[in-house]
N, C-alpha and C positions, 0 to 999 in steps of 0.2 A: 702749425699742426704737429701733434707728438706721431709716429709711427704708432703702429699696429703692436701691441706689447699681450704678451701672456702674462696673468694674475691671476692665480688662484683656479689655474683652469678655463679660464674668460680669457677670449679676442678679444679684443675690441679698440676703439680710437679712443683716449681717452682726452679730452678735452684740457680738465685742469685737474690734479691731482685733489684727493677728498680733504688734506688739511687744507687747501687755498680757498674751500667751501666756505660760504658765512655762521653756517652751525654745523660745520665737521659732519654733515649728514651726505650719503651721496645724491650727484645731482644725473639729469636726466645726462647720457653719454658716460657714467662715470661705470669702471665697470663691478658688478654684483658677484661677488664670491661664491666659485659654484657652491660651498661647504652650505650656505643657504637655501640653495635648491634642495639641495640631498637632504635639510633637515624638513624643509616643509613636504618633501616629497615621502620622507617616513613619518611626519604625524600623519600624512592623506592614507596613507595603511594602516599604519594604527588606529585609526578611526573607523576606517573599512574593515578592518577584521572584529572592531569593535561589535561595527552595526551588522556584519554577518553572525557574529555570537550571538546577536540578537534574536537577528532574524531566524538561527537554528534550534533555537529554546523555545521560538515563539509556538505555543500549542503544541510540545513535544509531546507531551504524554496523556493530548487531547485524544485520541481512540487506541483501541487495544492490539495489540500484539495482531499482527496477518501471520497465514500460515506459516510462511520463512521465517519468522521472526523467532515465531514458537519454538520453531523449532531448534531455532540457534539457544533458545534459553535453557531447554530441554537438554540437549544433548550436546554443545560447547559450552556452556557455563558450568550445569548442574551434574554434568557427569565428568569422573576424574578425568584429566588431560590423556593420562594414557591408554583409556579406553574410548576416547576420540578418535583419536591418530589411529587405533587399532581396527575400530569398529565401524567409522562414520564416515572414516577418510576416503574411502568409493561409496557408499553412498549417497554425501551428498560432497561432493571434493572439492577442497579447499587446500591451501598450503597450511602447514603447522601455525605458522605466527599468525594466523587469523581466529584460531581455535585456541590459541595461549594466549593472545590479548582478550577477547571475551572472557576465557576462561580465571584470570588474573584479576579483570574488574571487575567480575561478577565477583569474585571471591575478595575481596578487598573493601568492597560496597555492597550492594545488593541485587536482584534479578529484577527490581521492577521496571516498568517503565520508562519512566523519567532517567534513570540512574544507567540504565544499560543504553539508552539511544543516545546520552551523554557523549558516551565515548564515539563512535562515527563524529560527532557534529565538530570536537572538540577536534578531533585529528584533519577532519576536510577540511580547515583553517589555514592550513599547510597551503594549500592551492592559491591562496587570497596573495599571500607574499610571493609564492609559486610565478606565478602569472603576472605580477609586477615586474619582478627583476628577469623576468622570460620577455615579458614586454619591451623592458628595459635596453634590453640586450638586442634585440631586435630593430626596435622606429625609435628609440629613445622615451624617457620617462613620461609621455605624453601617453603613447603606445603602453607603456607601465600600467597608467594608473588609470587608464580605461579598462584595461582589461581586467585590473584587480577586483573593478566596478561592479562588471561583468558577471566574473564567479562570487563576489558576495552576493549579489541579487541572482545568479542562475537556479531558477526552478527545478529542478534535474537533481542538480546538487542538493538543494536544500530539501529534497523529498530523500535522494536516500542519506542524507545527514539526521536525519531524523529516524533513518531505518535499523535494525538491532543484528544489521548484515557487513560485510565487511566491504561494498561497496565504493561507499563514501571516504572511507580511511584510502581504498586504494586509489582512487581520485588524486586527492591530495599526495599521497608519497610520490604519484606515479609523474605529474606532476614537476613537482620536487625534483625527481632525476632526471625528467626531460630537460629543466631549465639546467642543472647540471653537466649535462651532455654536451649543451650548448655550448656551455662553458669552458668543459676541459679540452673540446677540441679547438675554440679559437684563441685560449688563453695556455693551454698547454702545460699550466704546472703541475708541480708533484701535487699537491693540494688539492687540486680540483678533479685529477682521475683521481684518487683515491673517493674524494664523496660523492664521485657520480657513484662508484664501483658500487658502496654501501648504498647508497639512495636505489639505484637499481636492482640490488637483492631483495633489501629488504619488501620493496612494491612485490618482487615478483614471489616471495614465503607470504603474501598478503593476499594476492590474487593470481591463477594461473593465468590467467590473459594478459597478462603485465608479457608476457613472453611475445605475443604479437608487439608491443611497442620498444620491443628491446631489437624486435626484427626489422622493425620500420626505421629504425634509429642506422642499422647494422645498411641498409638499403642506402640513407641519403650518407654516409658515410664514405662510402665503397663508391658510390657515384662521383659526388661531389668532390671525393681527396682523393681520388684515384691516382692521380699523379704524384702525390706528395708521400714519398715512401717512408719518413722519417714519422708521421702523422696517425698512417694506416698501421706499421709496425707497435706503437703505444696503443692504438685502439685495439687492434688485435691481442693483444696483453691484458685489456680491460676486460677483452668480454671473455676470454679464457681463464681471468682470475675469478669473474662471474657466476662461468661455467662450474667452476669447482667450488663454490659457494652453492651452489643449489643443489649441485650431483649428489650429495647423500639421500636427498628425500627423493629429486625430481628419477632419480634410477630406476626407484624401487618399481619391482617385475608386475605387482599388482595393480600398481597405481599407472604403468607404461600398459598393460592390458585395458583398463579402463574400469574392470571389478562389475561392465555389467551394464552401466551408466549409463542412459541415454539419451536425458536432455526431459526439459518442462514445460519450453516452450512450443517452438514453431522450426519447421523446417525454411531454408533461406528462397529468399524473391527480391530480384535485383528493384525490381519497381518499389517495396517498401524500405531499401535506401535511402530512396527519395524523400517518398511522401510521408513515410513514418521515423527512420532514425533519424534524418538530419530536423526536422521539427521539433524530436522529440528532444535530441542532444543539445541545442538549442536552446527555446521553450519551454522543457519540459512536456510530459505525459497529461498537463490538466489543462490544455486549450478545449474548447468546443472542437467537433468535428469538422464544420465550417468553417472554421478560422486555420485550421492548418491544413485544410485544402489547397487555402488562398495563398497563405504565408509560404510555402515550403519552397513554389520558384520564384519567389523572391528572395529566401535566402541564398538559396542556389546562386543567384544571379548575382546576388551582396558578394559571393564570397569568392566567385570566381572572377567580378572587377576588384576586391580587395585583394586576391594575390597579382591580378596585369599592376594596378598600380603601384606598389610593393616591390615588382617588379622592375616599372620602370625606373623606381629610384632607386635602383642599382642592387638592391637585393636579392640576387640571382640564387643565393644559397639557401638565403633565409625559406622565401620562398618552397622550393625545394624541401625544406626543412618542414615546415608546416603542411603539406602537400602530402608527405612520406607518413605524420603523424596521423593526419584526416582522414587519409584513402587507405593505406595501406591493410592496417586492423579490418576496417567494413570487410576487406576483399577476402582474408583469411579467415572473417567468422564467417560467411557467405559457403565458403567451400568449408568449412567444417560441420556446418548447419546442413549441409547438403547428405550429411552422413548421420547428423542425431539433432535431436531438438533442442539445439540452443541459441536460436535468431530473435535476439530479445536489444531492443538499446543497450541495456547497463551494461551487455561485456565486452563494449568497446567506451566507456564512460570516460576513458582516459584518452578518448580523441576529441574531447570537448574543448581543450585547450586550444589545438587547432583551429576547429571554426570559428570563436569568441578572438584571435589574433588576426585571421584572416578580417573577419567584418570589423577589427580597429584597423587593418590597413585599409580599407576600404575609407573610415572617416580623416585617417591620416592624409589617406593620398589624397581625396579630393581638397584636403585645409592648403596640402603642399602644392598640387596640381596648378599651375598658371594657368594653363588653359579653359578652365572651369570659369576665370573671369570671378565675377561679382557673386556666382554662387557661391565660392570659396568661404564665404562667411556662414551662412545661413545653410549648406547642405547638412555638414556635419554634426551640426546642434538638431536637425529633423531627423536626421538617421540614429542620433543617440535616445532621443527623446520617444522615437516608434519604438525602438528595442524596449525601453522601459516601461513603453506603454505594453507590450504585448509583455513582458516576463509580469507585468504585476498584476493584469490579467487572469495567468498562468497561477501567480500565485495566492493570487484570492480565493479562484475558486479550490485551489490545497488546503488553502489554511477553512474558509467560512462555508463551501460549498458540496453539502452531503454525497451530491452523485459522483463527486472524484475522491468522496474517502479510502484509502488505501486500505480500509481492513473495516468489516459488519460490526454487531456490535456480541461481539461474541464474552465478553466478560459480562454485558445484560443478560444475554442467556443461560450463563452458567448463573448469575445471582437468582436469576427466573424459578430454573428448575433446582435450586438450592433449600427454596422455600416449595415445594409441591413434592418432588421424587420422592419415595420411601426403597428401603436396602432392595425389596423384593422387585422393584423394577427395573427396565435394561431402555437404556437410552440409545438407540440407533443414530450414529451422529454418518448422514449420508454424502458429505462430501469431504474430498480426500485435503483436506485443511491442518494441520497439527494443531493451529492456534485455539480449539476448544478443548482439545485434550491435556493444553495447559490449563487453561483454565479450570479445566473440570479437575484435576488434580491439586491447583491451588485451594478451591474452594472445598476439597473433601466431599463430593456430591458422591451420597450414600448408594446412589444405584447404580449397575452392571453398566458400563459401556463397551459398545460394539459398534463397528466400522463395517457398514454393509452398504454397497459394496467395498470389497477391501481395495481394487485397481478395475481397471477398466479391460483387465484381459476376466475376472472371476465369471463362472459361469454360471449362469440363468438357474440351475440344477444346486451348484451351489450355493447360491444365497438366498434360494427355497428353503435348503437344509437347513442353515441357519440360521432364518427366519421363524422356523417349526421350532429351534431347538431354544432360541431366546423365546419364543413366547410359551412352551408349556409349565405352567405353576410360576407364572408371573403374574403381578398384578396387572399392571401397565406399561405398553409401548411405548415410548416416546421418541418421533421421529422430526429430526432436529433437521434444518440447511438443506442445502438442494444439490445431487449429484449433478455432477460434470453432463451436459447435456450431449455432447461432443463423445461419451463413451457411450460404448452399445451396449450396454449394460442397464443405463438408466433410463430410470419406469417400471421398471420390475420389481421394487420394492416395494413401490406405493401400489400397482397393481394387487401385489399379492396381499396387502394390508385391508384394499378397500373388498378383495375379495373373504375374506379371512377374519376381519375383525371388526369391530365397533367404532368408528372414529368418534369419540366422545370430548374432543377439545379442539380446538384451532385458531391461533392466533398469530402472534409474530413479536418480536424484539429487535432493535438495530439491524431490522431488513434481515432478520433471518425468521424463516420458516420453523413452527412451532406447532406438532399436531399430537394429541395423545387417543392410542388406541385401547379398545379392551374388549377381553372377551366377548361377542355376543349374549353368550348364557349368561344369567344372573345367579350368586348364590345368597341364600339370605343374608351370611355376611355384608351383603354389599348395602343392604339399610337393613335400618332397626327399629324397632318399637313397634304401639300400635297405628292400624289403618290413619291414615291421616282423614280419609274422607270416601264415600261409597257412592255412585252414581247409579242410578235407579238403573235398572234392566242394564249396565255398562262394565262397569271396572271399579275396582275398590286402589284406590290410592297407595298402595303400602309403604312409600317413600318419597322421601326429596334431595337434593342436595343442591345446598344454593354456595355457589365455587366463588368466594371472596375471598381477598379482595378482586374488583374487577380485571379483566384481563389488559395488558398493555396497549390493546386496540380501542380499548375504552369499550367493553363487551361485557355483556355480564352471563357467566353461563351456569345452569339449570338441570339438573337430571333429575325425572321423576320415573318413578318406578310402578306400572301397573302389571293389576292382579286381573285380566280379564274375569267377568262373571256369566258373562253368554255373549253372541254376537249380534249384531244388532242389525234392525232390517234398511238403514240408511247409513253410508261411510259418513263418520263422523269426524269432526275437529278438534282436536287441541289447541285451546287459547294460553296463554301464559303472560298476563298482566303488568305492569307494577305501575302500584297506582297512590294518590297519595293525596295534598291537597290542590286544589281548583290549577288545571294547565290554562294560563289567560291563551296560549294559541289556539285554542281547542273548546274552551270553557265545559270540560270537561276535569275527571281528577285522574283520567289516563295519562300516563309518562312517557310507557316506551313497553311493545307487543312483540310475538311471536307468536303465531298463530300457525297451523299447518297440521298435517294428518297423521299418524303416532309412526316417529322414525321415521323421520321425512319422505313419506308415502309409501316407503319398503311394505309397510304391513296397512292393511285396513280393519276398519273395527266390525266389520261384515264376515269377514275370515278367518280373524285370529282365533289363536288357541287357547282357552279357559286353563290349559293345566300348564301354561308358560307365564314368567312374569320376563313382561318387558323392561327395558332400559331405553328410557325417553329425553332427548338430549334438545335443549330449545337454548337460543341467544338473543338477548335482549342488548340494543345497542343504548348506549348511556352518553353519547357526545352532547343532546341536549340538554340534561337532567342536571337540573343543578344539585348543591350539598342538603342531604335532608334525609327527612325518615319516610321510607315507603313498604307499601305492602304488596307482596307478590300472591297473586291469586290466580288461578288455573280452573279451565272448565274444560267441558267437552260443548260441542254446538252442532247446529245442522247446518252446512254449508249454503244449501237453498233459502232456506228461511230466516237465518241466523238466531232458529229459537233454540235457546240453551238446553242442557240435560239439568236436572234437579238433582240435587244428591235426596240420601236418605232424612234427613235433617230439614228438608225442603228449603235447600240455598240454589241458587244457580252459579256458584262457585264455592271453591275450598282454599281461604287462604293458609300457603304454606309456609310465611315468613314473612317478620316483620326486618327489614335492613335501616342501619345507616349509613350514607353516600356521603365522602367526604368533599 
């Protein structure tokens, strides 16, 4: 028997040397050159990062712009960099290199969609290797290249890699200089503090919360090497060269004030630790609410026998290590959330690495674990294969599934009211969103926009005023999305609209709310020509307006305009037809009615006023109707008896258009 010989990295016994082989092939005992590990172990990333490019492109510029987005297009792309830094930087705060990279790509390419959420997806990539050689460095390349797995397939990730925010970019750098850290303190050379130092700046001009993982780092450091004063004395050097790497921006008095700034979210609660950030850091944001009910102490439980056994295989720092990244962050946004509203998952996103290492020590330790017996096969393949059942869960319903879409359909609305608005009218867009205001700018929509309310502090008083001063010598209201229900503010618009004005449209687009107002009074501007049709002892027809094409809900709406002629001694009905050839459901050539009392019962034909002309608003739903040509015809009736009014002409209706339905 030959002793135990080092090759290429390889223990091992080797049996017979590879030439005394029968085809110079190695045989089993012979030993395998680590250089072959290392190369199949970078095509298994290079594949991974391949199929996470994938999966980051996959339906990137499938829905439009959310309000953050917008407003990163708005005003870090589209506005010069120095009136960024000058004007935006309190409030909405960012470090500079988050506001010059948008601002760079946007100008080098373009602001749309596709092109600006490019960049996040391309930079979160960085994590994929990140978290390999963090892995690596940790339980060895096993531990690598589960976790690489991990963040190519995390849900979390891939939602804001797809986002036009600077997120996802911080993920990935941040990332980057954690597996860094790792490195320059166990490996100690010049080379490796130097690109933590950079990797660490640069996360933290990316994102200000990158300063919690620089603290968490600064914690298991100061702990763990405490003793080691040749160790602490170069780390202390790092984070002081750091320190002066940030100090020209992180100083400044206005940005150290705060400029004002108070947060978007929520204030902190130790309990949605639990059940919300770790699911969500996780998972991701698009489980059903029942499922991360369920899931949440199980991970819990995953991650806290993923560090005992981690532990028990001598990983005392590592441990430690991971532990300092997970917890630490949660603990500092908790207490700074306690002062403004910023208790939201993504601003600790860069403690995701943490959890995703911990639950591979968990499949590690139980493959390594003797004591586990015969499960040692079969556990770790259940625990890989649940993670990936619940991330693609998580991820289907992001990519296919409408009620986790991340943003309405606010580019429909603008193309909606692109085709309807004229200059004279004032669009009320009621929820505090930027993402339509992009749009509504991209697309040149001819009429007035106003933000009512404009915050949740504006007063009931003032957005009367407002309200008065947008609607005198306008045509029409248009009140778009739905305020914040959560401010005390809102209902007071709609209040004062349905007090106030005529609701004469309502529909909807990509689940946004679509209603158009108008004056009560009519002037004859508002129809023309002659009487369409005269109803004996009733009303004289003097208009119509049939509002094609049909509306998004698949509705077809109707204004007709009466001229009272006296008041009649029974309240009568307005029918509104369309009608065409033979309905086989009905055997009838009826399609589809609206029937009801003039101005849906506001007024009676018993009491109105001969010297008013009304404006008569009726919807006719179309989901049944197939493509074809039909005729809309309108009466009056007697409710009791359903005998019709005669016009003068002796019809028992007036049609007032012939359509075709496509």
């Amino acid at each position: 028997m030959y002793p135990p010989i080092q090759q290429n990295g390889c223990r091992r016994r080797v049996v017979q040397a590879i030439e005394h082989s029968t085809n110079g092939s190695p045989r089993k005992g012979d030993c395998i050159p680590l250089k072959a590990h290392n190369n199949l172990a970078v095509l298994i990333v290079t594949l991974l990062i391949l199929l996470g490019f994938g999966l980051r492109l996959y339906h990137i510029d499938k829905l439009p712009y959310r309000g953050d987005e917008a407003f990163t297009i708005r005003h870090w792309v589209n506005e010069p960099l120095s009136d960024t830094l000058k004007n935006v930087a309190t409030v909405d705060p960012h470090p500079p290199l988050a506001y010059a990279l948008f601002r760079g790509w946007g100008q080098l390419f373009s602001d749309d969609e596709f092109i600006i959420r490019l960049l996040p997806a391309l930079l979160n990539l960085l994590g994929i290797a990140a978290l390999y050689a963090l892995g690596k460095r940790i339980g060895g390349r096993a531990m690598g290249l589960i976790a690489a797995l991990l963040w190519t397939l995390h849900p979390f990730q891939i939602w804001h890699a797809q986002d036009a925010r600077n997120y996802a970019i911080w993920a990935g750098l941040s990332a980057t200089g954690i597996w860094l850290a790792l490195r320059a303190v166990e490996k100690r050379r010049l080379i490796d503090w130097g690109l933590y130092i950079i990797a660490g700046a640069l996360a933290a001009y990316v994102y200000y919360l990158e300063l919690f993982v620089l603290f968490s780092l600064n914690v298991y450091v100061l702990i763990s090497y405490r003793h080691e004063r040749s160790l602490l004395k170069r780390w202390i050097v790092a984070q002081v060269l750091i320190a002066l790497i940030l100090a020209p921006w992180y100083l400044q008095e206005r940005l150290i004030s705060g400029g004002g700034y108070t947060g978007t979210t929520g204030n902190s609660s130790i309990s949605k630790l639990f059940t919300w950030f770790l699911p969500t850091l996780t998972f991701g944001s698009t489980l059903p609410q029942d499922i991360t009910q369920i899931i949440w102490p199980l991970i819990l439980v995953s991650l806290i026998i993923g560090g005992v056994l981690l532990y028990k295989q001598r990983m005392h720092r590592h441990v430690m290590f991971l532990i300092a990244i997970g917890v630490i962050p949660a603990i500092l946004l908790s207490i700074v959330a306690s002062r403004i509203n910023v208790f939201t998952p993504r601003y600790i996103l860069a403690s995701s690495p943490a959890y995703l290492l911990l639950f591979v020590g968990l499949v590690i330790g139980v493959k390594s674990y003797r004591q586990f017996g015969g499960l040692r096969r079969f556990v770790p393949l259940i625990l890989i294969v649940g993670w990936l059942g619940v991330a693609l869960i998580s991820l289907n319903n992001y990519y296919n599934n409408a009620a986790y879409a991340k943003s309405p359909g606010w580019d429909l609305l603008s193309e909606y009211l692109a085709h309807r608005v004229v200059p004279n009218d004032v669009i009320i867009q009621a929820s505090a969103d930027d993402a339509f205001d992009y749009y509504y700018e991209r697309d040149e929509l001819s009429a007035r926009l106003e933000r009512i309310p404009a915050s949740p502090n504006e007063s009931e008083a003032a957005i009367i005023n407002r309200l008065q001063e947008s609607s005198n010598n306008r045509e029409s209201l248009w009140l778009i999305a739905q305020t914040n229900p959560d401010w005390p503010n809102a209902g007071i618009v709609e209040r004062w609209l349905e007090e106030n004005m005529q609701l004469v449209r309502k529909t909807s687009t990509g689940n946004l709310r679509i209603e158009q107002y108008m004056r009560p009074s009519v002037d004859a501007s508002d129809y023309a020509g002659a009487p369409i049709a005269t109803f004996e002892a009733t009303a004289a027809l003097v208009g119509a307006d049939v509002l094609l094409p049909a509306e998004p809900t698949n509705e077809l709406n109707i204004h007709l305009y009466w001229q009272p002629t006296q008041t009649t001694t029974d309240s009568l009905k307005v029918f509104v037809h369309l009608t065409g050839d033979m309905n086989p459901a009905t055997n009838l050539p009826l399609w589809s009615q609206d029937d009801q009392f003039p101005l849906d019962g506001r007024i009676e034909t018993t009491t109105w006023d001969v010297n008013t002309i009304y404006r008569d608003v009726y919807t006719l739903p179309l989901s049944d109707v197939p493509a074809g040509t039909y005729q809309l015809v309108v009466g009056f009736y007697h409710p009791e008896t359903g005998e019709r009014v005669m016009t003068t002409t002796n019809s028992d209706s007036a049609m007032i258009a012939e359509i075709t339905l496509p």
